[in-house]
Each structure stands twice: as C-alpha cells, then as structure tokens.
C-alpha positions in Angstrom: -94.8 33.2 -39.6 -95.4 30.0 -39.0 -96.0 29.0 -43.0 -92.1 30.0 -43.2 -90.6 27.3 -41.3 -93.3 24.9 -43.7 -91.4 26.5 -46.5 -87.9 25.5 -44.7 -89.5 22.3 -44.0 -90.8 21.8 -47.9 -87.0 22.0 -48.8 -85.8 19.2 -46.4 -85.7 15.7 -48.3 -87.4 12.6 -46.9 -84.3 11.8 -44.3 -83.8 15.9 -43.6 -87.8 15.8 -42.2 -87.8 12.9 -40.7 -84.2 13.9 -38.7 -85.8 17.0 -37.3 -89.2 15.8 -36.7 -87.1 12.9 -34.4 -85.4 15.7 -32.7 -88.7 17.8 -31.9 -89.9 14.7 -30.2 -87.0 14.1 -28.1 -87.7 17.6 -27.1 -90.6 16.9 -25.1 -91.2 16.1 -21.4 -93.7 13.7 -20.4 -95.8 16.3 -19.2 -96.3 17.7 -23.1 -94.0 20.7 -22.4 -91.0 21.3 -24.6 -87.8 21.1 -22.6 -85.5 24.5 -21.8 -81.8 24.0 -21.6 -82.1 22.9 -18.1 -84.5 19.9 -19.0 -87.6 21.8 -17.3 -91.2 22.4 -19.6 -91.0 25.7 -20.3 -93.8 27.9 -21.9 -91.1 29.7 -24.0 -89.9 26.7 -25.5 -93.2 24.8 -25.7 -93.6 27.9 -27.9 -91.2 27.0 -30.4 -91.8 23.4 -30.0 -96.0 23.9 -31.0 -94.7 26.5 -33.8 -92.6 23.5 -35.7 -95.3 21.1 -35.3 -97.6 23.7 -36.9 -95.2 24.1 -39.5 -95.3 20.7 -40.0 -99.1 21.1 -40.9 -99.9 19.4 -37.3 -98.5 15.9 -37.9 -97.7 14.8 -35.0 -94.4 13.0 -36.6 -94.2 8.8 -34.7 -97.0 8.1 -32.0 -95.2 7.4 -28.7 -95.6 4.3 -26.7 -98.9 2.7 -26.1 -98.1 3.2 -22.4 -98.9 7.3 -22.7 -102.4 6.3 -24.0 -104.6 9.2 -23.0 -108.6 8.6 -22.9 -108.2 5.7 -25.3 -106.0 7.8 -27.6 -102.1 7.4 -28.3 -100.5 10.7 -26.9 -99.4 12.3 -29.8 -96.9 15.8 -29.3 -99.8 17.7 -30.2 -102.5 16.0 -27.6 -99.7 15.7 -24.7 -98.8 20.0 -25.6 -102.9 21.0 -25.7 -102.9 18.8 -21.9 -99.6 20.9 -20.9 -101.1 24.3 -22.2 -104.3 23.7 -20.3 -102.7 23.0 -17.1 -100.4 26.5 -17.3 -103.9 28.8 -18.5 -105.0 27.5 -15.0 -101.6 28.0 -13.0 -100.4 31.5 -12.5 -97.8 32.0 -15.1 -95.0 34.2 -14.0 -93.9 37.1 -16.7 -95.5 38.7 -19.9 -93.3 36.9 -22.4 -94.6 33.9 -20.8 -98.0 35.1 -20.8 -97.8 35.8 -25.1 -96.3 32.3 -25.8 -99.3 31.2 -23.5 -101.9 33.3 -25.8 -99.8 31.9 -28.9 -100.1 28.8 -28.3 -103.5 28.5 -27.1 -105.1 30.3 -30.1 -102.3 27.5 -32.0 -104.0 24.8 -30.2 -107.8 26.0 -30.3 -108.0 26.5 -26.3 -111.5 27.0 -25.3 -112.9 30.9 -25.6 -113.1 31.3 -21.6 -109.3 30.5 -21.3 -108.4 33.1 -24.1 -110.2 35.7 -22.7 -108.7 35.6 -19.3 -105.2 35.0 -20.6 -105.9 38.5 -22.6 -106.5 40.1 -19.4 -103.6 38.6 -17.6 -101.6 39.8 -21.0 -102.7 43.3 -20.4 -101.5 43.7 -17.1 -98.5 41.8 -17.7 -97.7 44.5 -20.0 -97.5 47.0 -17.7 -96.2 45.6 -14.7 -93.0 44.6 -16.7 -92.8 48.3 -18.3 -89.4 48.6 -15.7 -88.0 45.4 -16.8 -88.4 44.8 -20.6 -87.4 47.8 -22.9 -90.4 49.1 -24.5 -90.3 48.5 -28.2 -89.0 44.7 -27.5 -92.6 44.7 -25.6 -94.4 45.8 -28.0 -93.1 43.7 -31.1 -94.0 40.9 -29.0 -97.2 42.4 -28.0 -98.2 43.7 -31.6 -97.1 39.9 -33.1 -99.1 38.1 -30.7 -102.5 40.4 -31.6 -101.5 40.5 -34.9 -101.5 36.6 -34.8 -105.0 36.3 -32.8 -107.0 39.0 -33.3 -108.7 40.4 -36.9 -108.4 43.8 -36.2 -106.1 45.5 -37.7 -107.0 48.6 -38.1 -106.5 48.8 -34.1 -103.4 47.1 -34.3 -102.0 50.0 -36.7 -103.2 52.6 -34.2 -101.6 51.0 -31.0 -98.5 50.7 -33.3 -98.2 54.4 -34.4 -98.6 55.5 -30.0 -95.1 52.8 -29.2 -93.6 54.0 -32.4 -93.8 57.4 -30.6 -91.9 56.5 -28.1 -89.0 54.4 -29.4 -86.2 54.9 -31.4 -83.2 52.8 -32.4 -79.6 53.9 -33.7 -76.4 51.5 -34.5 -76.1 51.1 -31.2 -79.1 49.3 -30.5 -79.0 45.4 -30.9 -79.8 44.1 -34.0 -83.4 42.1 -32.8 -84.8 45.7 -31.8 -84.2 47.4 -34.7 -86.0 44.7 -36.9 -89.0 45.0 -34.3 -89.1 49.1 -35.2 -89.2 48.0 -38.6 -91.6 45.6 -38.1 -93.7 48.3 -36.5 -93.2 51.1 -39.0 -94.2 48.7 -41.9 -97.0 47.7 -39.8 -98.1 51.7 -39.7 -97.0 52.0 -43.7 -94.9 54.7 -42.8 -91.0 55.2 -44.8 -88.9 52.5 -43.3 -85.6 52.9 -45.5 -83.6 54.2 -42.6 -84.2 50.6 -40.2 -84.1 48.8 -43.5 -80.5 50.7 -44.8 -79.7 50.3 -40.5 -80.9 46.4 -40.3 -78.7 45.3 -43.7 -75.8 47.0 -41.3 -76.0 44.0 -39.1 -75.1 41.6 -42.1 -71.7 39.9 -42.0 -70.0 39.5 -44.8 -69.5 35.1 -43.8 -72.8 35.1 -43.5 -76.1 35.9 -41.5 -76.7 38.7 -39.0 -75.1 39.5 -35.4 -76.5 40.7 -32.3 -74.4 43.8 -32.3 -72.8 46.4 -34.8 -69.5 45.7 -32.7 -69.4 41.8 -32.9 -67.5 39.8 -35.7 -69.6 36.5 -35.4 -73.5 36.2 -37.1 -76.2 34.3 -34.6 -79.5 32.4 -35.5 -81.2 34.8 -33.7 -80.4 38.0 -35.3 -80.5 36.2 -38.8 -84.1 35.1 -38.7 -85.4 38.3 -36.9 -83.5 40.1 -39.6 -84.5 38.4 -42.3 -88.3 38.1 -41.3 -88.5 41.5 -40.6 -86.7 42.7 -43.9 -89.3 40.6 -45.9 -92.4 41.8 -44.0 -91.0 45.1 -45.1 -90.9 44.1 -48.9 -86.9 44.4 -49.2 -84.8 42.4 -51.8 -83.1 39.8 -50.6 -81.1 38.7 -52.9 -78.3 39.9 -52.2 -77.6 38.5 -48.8 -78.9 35.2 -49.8 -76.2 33.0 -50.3 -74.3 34.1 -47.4 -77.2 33.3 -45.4 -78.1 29.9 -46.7 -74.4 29.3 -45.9 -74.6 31.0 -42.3 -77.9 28.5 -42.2 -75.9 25.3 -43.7 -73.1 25.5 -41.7 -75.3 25.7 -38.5 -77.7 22.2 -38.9 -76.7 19.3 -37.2 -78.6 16.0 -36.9 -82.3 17.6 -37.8 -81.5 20.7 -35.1 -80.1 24.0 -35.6 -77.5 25.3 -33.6 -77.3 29.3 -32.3 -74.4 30.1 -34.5 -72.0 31.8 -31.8 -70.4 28.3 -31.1 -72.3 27.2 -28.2 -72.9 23.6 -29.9 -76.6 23.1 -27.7 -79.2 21.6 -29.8 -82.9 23.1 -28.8 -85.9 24.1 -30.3 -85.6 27.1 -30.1 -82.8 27.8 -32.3 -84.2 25.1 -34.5 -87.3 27.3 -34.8 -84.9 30.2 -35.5 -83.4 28.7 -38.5 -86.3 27.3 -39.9 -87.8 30.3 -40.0 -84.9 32.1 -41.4 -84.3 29.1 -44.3 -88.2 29.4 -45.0 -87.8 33.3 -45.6 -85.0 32.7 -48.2 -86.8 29.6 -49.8 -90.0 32.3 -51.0 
C-alpha cells in the first residue's frame, strides 16, 4: 500500500512533488502530529501524514527552522512524528481505529519491541469492546490490513479471515468501502470473488471514480481508492475504468492536495493520501 502512493508520487514532475511535499508539511502541528480538520494532532491523520512520507521513501521534504532543533538535530516531519507516536503508545488512546493507526505507524517508524507488543494487546481488546459500535467486516479489514502489514504470518492471517468472512455478507445496499473490504478478505482466503468484483465495478460512475452508495450520483476519493485498491489486490483489469478515473483524480488536485470529490473544497491529508493511492493503483 504504501509503494502505490510512491508510484502516484513517481508520476508528479519536479513542481507536482515539491507542491505536495509543501502541503504535507503545513500539515503538521508542532507537536509532530498531523492536523484533523479541527487543527488538533490526531492519530488518524498522523496516519496518513507518516503513510505519504513513506511513500516519499522517508525524505523528510525542507528541514524546519533551526529553532525546533531536537538533541542537536533539526526536527525533520519524520523525527517530530516518531516524538508524537511515542508520546500517544504511552497515553491511553481512546478507540480501536485509533489503536491500528497507532500499530501502523509505530511498526512505520521502527518503535521499540516493548511498545509494539503492548499496543498488540491494547489492539486485541479494542477489537472487542467496539464489536457494538463498528460493523464487523469494516473491523476486520482494518484489523486483517494492519496484521497483514506487521506481522509475517500469513498463513494465520488466512485463517482468521475465512472465521469474519463467515459472518459478513454485503449486497448493493451496502456502501461501497465494505464491499471492497469483503473482497479484500475473500482474495485474501483465495476463494471465487467475481460476485464483490461484478458488485464493486457497480459503484463506478460513468464521470468518473467510485461513490459511497449505489443510490448517489456523485464519485468520492474515498470510495475511488478503496475500490480501486481492492480491485487490484484482487487481480481485476482495470482498464476499463481508467480514464474516467484519472479524470475523477485530475479534476480533484489542487495546490499539491487532493480534495474528497463530493464538493467539500477542504484540503487534508487524508484525502491527499486517498488519491495518491488511487493515482499510484492506475500508474502500475
């Protein structure tokens, strides 16, 4: 996942990288944490932040002032994120998306062993305690990516899969995001997938990108790189619904951010994440 937004990246020219690696800094609070809507560091959109520099093959983009000189070092976005991280995986962090974008990031940043291992824990019980609140197979997309992104076992993985597969199921009233994650889960257990795949292409709009809903007119970041990510993981052909999507894409950059698509004209890294990812999917 986090090589596609490198592809996206790859495709920018000189002025294209340099316009969104500007915008990823102004991102950041002083405190390392990447700023949510309301200005606040926010593990969630730290996420996305730490993801893009990743994707940027950890270059830290301009140092910032001399001033925010930590132990004799310029405080690069990656040193002032690793400080940020630190301090949360000591704090009591709140919910159990939370707690994967803490496990993401700190196996992103190479966090020390001791603070993995008891964020594993805390995952495990987050799991369950938000079984009431979360719908299940949107749990355990996020809970199956997160393994699948810091553990080696597979095998296990595959298993754990086919026991939430059991207990899901998805129809074209379900929103677009969970039927690419039961896709994403049945590819994961090899098992036929061409219903979700034939059910997922449904979502397409014929402007361009994906949308949230069967019901909806208007395509979304969101749904578009979900879709797309989860189509390729899957093996489909593409290239049908590229050139709408490139356009969808296109039409939604503005000044080295991408926008949600819907209309709300709010730059943040999430979104820019979003259509990264979707642009690096098409750019393979």
């Amino acid at each position: 996942m986090i090589a596609l937004p490198g592809h996206a990246l790859d495709l920018l020219d000189g002025q294209g990288r340099e316009d969104v690696s500007r915008f990823l800094i102004s991102q950041q609070n002083a405190d390392g944490g990447f700023r949510d809507r309301g200005g606040r560091s926010d593990l969630y959109y730290s996420l996305f932040g730490g993801l893009i520099l990743g994707a940027k093959g950890k270059e830290p983009g301009e140092p910032l002032p001399e001033r925010e000189a930590v132990e004799g070092r310029i405080a690069t976005p990656d040193l002032k994120l690793k400080q940020f991280v630190a301090r949360q995986a000591a704090s009591e962090v709140p919910g159990f998306i939370e707690r994967c974008c803490l496990v993401l990031l700190q196996k992103e940043l190479n966090a020390g062993r001791t603070s993995r291992i008891r964020s594993f824990f805390w995952l495990a019980k987050s799991f369950l305690k938000e079984r009431y609140s979360i719908n299940l197979s949107y749990r355990s997309f996020v809970l199956f990516l997160t393994l699948d992104a810091v553990l080696p076992f597979r095998g296990l993985l595959k298993l754990g899969a086919g026991t939430m597969l059991k207990r899901t199921t998805v129809d074209q009233h379900s929103p677009c995001s969970e039927v690419a994650a039961r896709l994403f889960l049945l590819k994961m257990e090899s098992r036929d997938t061409s219903a979700e795949e034939d059910l997922l292409r449904s979502f397409a709009c014929g402007s361009g990108g994906f949308k949230a809903f069967q019901h909806l007119q208007q395509a979304d970041m969101l749904s578009t790189a979900v879709a797309l990510f989860a189509l390729r993981f899957a093996g489909c052909d593409l290239r049908l619904l590229k050139p709408g999507c490139l356009g969808f894409i296109q039409e939604n950059y503005s000044e080295g951010a991408f926008l949600s698509g819907d209309g709300d004209p709010t730059r943040d890294v999430e979104y820019t994440f979003y259509g990264l990812l979707a642009l690096g999917v098409l750019a393979e």
